[in-house]
Structure formats: C-alpha cells, structure tokens
C-alpha positions, -999 to +999 in steps of 0.1 A: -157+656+374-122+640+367-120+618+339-111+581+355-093+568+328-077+583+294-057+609+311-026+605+292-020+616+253+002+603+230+025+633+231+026+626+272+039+594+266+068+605+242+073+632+263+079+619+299+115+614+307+111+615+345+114+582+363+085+572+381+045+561+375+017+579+356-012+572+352-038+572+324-067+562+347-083+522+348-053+510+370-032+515+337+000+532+344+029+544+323+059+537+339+095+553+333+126+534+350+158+548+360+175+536+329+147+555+308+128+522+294+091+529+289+067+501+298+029+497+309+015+484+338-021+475+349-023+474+387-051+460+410-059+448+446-061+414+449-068+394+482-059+430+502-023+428+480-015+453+453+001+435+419+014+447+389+007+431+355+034+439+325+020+449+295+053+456+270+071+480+263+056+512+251+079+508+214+057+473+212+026+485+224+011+520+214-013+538+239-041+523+223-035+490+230-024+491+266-060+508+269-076+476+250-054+455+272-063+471+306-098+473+296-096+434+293-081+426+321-109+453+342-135+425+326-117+398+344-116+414+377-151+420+372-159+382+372-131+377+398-105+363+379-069+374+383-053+385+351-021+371+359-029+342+365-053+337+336-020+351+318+003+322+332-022+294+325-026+302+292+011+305+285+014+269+303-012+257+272+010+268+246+039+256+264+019+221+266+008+222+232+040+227+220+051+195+236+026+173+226+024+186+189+035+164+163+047+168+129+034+150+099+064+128+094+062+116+136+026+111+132+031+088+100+062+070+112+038+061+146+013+049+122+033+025+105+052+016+137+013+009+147+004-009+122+029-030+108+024-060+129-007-068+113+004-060+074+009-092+060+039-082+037+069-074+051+076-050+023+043-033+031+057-009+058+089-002+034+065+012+008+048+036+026+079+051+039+092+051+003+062+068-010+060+096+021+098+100+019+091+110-019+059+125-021+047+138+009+081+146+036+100+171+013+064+191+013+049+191+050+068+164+069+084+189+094+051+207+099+029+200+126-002+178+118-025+203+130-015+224+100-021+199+075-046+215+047-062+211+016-035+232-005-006+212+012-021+175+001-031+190-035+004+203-037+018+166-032-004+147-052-017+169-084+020+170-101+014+134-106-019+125-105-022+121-146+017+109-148+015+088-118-020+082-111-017+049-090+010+058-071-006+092-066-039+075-057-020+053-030+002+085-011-034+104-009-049+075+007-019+066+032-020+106+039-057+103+048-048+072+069-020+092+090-047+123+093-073+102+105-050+085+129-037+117+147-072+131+147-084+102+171-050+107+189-062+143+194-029+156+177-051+176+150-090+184+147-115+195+121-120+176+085-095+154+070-079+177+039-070+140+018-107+131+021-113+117-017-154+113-016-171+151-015-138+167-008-106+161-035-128+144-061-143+181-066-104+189-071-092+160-095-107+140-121-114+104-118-088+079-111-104+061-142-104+089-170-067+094-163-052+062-152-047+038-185-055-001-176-036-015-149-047-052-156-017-077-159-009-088-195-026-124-201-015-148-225-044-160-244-050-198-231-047-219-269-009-203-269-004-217-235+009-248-243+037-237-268+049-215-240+049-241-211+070-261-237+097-234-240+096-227-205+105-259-195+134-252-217+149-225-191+172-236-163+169-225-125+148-221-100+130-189-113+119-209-142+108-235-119+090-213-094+070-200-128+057-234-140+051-240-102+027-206-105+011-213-139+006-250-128-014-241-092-029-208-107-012-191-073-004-154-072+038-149-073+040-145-034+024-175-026+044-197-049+080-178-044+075-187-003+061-220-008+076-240+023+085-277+025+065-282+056+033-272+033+040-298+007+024-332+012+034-351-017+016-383-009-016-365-005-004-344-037-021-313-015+003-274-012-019-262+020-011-224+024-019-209+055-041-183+062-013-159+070+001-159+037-029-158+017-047-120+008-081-133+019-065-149+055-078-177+047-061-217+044-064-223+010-056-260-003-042-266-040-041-303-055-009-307-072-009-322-108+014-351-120+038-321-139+041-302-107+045-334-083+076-345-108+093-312-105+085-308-064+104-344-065+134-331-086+137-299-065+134-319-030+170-337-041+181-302-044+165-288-013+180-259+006+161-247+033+128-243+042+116-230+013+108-248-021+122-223-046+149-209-025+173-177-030+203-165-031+203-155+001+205-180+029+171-189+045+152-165+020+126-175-012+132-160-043+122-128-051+095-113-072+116-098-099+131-135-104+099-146-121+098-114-143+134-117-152+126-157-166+099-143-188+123-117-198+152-140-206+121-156-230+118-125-247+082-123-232+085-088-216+046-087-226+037-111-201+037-105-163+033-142-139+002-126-125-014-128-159-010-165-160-042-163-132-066-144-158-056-171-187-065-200-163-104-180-152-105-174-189-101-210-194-122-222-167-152-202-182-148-209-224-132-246-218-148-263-191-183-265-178-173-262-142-195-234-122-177-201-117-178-208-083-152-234-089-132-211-105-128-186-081-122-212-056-094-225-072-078-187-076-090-175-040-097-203-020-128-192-012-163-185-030-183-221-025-196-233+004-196-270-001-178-289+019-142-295+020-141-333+006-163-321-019-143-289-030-111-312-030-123-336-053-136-310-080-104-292-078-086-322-086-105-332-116-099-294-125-063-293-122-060-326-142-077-303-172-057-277-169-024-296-172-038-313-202-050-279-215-014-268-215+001-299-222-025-311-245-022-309-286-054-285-287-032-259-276+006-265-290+007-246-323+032-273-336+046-251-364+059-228-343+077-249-324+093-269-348+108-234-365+120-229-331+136-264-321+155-257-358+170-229-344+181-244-315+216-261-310+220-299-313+216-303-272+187-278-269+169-289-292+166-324-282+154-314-252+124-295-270+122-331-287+116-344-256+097-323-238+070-325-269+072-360-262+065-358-227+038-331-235+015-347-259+035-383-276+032-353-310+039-373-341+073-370-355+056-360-387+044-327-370+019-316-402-003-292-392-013-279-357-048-279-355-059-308-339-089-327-349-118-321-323-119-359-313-084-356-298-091-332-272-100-355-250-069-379-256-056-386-223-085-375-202-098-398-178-138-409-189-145-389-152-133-359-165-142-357-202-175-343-192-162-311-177-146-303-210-171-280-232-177-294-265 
C-alpha cells in the first residue's frame, strides 16, 4: 500500500530542479517555479473549488515544518474550517492590535489628560509629567503597555528608592495608576507589575526604614513671638503673605491665593471655598485685630483679585516667595508649613480648648457643632493665639534688644515700635521671663479661662 503522505526526503527536496508540483502526500506539495524558487503548498477542495495555501519558502521552512504545518491545517478541515481564512483573520487581529496598542507614555499622557479636571492644583498634572519624563519615559515610555513588567518598574524606581525615597514612592504609585487605567481600558491584562502591597514590598524595604523624616521644621511656640517681631520687620508682600499664614494657621496655598471677594472685613471672617481647600470643604477663619490692620493696609495697595498679589499680572504669589522671606531672615530651618505644627502644639500645652477645636481651626472640619457655635470658639481661639505671639510670655526680650542694637538708627526704631505695639514692653527691658500673673495681661475675662494655668 502507498504511503499517503511523507513521500518526499530531504535530499528530494534539494535535489528537484524541474519546474512543476510534487508531492509529499497530505495535500502538501513541493513546488518548483520557472525561475527555480522553492516553496510549499498545502492544497484542498473547498466548496467543489481547489485552493492553494502558501506555506514559505523551502530556505524558511525545512520539510519538517511544512509537514507540521499541513498536518495543522488537515485538523482544520477536519472541523470544517478553511485554513486560509482562519490564516487571514488572524492576521486581521494583529493588524488590529497593532492599532489599538498603546505605549506607556500614550497611556499616561491620557491619564492625566483624564484626570486633570478634577486635580485641584493646577501644578498637579505638571508634576506627574515631570516625574514620568524623568523616571519612568527614558525606561519604557515607547513600549507598549501590554509589555509593562515587574523588571521594567524595579528598574525605574530601585536606583532611587534609598536616595529618593519620596519621589521614588510617588513615580511607583502614578505608574500603578497609568497601569490600572489601561487595564480597564483593555490596552493591557494580567496583574499590575507597580502593585506595592504583596507584590514590590517583597522587592524593596519599607518606605519608613529608608526614608529620613519628612515633617516640616516647627518653630517651638515660646520663640514665636521674637520671630513675629522680626518678621514684621521685613518689607513686601511675601513677608505679609507669611504673618497672614502664621496669623490664620492656613497652609501656604490657601493664604498665597487668598481673594478679595473672600475677605469680609466687617464680619472679620476669610471664607475659603471648598475648591481650594484639601478636604473640599468651605472652611471659615476669624481674622484677629493684627491680621484685620494689615488686610486694611494691603487693600490701599490692592492689585487684583488677589490679596498678596505677584509679579505677574492677575497671579498670587508663589510658594517659594514665603520660603525666600524666611530665607532673607536667616531662618532656612523653618519652612511656613511648620508654623501649623507650632500653633496644634500650642492649642494642646497652652490652652484648654478640646482637640477637636484644634483640628477645626487647621482643617475646617473635625466637630460637629454647629456653625454659630464653632465661630464663636474660633474667635476666642484666635484672640489667644495673637496674644500668644504678641504676648510677653513668649518675647525673649534679651534677644531682641541685642538685635535692635545692631540695627541702623531707622530699623531699629521700628523694632522699638513694633515691641511697643506687641506687648507696651517696659523700656527698662530686664529680664525676659515674665511673671506668671502677666500672661493673661490683655486677655479679655471671657477668654482667660481657656488659657492653661
């Protein structure tokens, strides 16, 4: 009986120079053109109609394989599917694929494009292209997302994560964000690679045994006073926006775009809306006598809508202005943000108000009582805490008489008088510490009570 397919050898093959078909059994045929090019073809009946199905040429693909390949295609037959078609349509998949895959870098700058309408900070979209243009682009940005792994996220963030830990810490997460994103957009499948929990935490230590304290340097609350004094002392409107800060206990963003419109000085109320505050929530700040005198002095000045306004037209200050005022003081040990942990330090070791209060006052949020209620108690707060600054319990006299020496004629009459205006100090200035009867000199009998003994 004649075999039915494997009729051909390899030395056949090499050896047929003839043009025409031969076969090697199966519907698998060696063909030989005019030209002399070898190729295989696998032919069937389809529908009554003979057609041939390319299978390469035979310097691509040995004898072997055409065999494998013709046997595959004998198993499609078998369940009535036609080869070249199946052939075509699959092609059409990669074709579509193709088209529809994304790299890492498209996939994150949709994400952002997605997203930034609902990022409160403008800046907020500018730092996570900063941070991917750094970090992650120059590694996998032109790849497609699909091909994302494990080695190519450890390969962006383990160079920095003892050097750099934060920053490090904040690319990995905006990486898992973009992942997760172009998983649900069925751009990519399977786990996310910058997973941290039960995935990268079995690959790096702990953000907290590498990363040294990140907590904003706080001035301690009794030196307070000596530095509002000197700070009064500096000129401009980052100085201003500062005092403003310390004053209302507000974070830098919410003081440096403080608008007019959110200022009502007969109420002595700075309502901030919910869509500049980090907890989207309005938060309402009573305004002390100090900061109601300077709002009146930078109103004759006003330009623009804002309070503490730029040197751009239209446009706040910006956050380095603040940091550059503390600088100029020689206080590159202080940040503005610190100013927020004095005033909760203060809250809880020199008044008896609940902590509740105190968080209120930073956050706007954290009691429940209601809103006339809150009002009044963060008034009577506020009043402290400008005395508490202001107030001789917390002016270390010495040093700033040895300062106000050192001072020109001009300066240091205006140190003169902005003791004067801080506390009515004695012009015999002996000692600094203040007997404990006097810390409630010029606290109303309402308040006094709130001030621990």
């Amino acid at each position: 009986m004649a075999r039915e397919t494997g009729k051909l050898s390899a030395v056949a093959v090499r050896s047929k120079t003839t043009p025409g078909l031969y076969s090697d059994g199966g519907g698998l045929y060696l063909q030989v053109t005019e030209a002399g090019a070898k190729t295989w073809i696998y032919r069937f009946m389809l529908g009554g109609k003979r057609r041939d199905m390319g299978l390469g040429a035979v310097h691509t693909v040995t004898l072997a394989e055409a065999r494998e390949e013709a046997r595959q295609c004998r198993l499609l037959r078998r369940d009535g599917v036609d080869p070249i078609e199946r052939r075509r349509a699959a092609k059409l998949a990669v074709m579509a694929d193709a088209a529809k895959a994304m790299t890492f870098k498209e996939c994150a700058e949709a994400f952002i494009k997605s997203h930034e309408a609902g990022w409160q900070n403008a800046k907020h979209a500018a730092q996570w292209t900063s941070t991917l243009t750094t970090y992650a682009y120059p590694v996998m940005g032109s790849l497609p997302v699909n091909a994302v792994d494990t080695g190519l996220v450890m390969k962006i963030i383990e160079p920095i994560w003892t050097t750099k830990t934060e920053t490090a810490s904040r690319v990995r997460g905006r990486i898992e964000s973009i992942l997760d994103w172009a998983t649900v957009r069925k751009y990519r499948v399977g786990e996310n690679p910058a997973r941290w929990k039960g995935h990268l935490d079995h690959l790096l230590p702990a953000r907290g045994k590498v990363q040294k304290s990140g907590h904003h340097a706080a001035l301690p609350y009794d030196e307070v006073g000596t530095f509002m004094a000197l700070l009064r002392l500096q000129e401009g409107n980052g100085a201003r926006a500062l005092e403003f800060a310390i004053l209302t206990a507000a974070r830098t963003g919410e003081a440096i775009g403080a608008r007019w419109d959110e200022i009502d000085l007969d109420k002595r109320l700075w309502t901030i809306p919910p869509e500049r505050m980090k907890a989207d929530r309005e938060h309402r700040v009573p305004l002390s006598t100090r900061v109601i005198d300077a709002l009146l002095m930078m109103k004759e000045a006003r330009q623009g809508a804002f309070v503490f306004a730029g040197a751009k037209s239209g446009k706040p200050l910006s956050n380095m202005a603040l940091l550059m005022t503390l600088r100029r003081m020689k206080r590159d040990d202080l940040t503005a943000h610190g100013f927020r942990s004095t005033f909760r330090d203060w809250c809880a070791e020199r008044t008896a108000y609940p902590a509740e209060v105190a968080e209120m006052a930073l956050y706007g949020d954290g009691w429940r009582a209601p809103l006339a209620d809150r009002l009044g108690v963060s008034v009577r707060l506020v009043r402290l805490w400008e005395h508490g600054k202001q107030g001789i319990p917390f002016v270390h006299r010495r040093r700033l008489l040895a300062i106000g020496l050192q001072e020109s004629p001009g300066r240091r009459q205006r140190l003169v008088d902005a003791l004067g205006l801080l506390d009515q100090i004695p012009t015999t200035l002996r000692g600094w510490d203040a007997p404990r009867e006097r810390l409630n000199e010029g606290v109303s009998m309402e308040d006094r009570g709130w001030i621990k003994p």
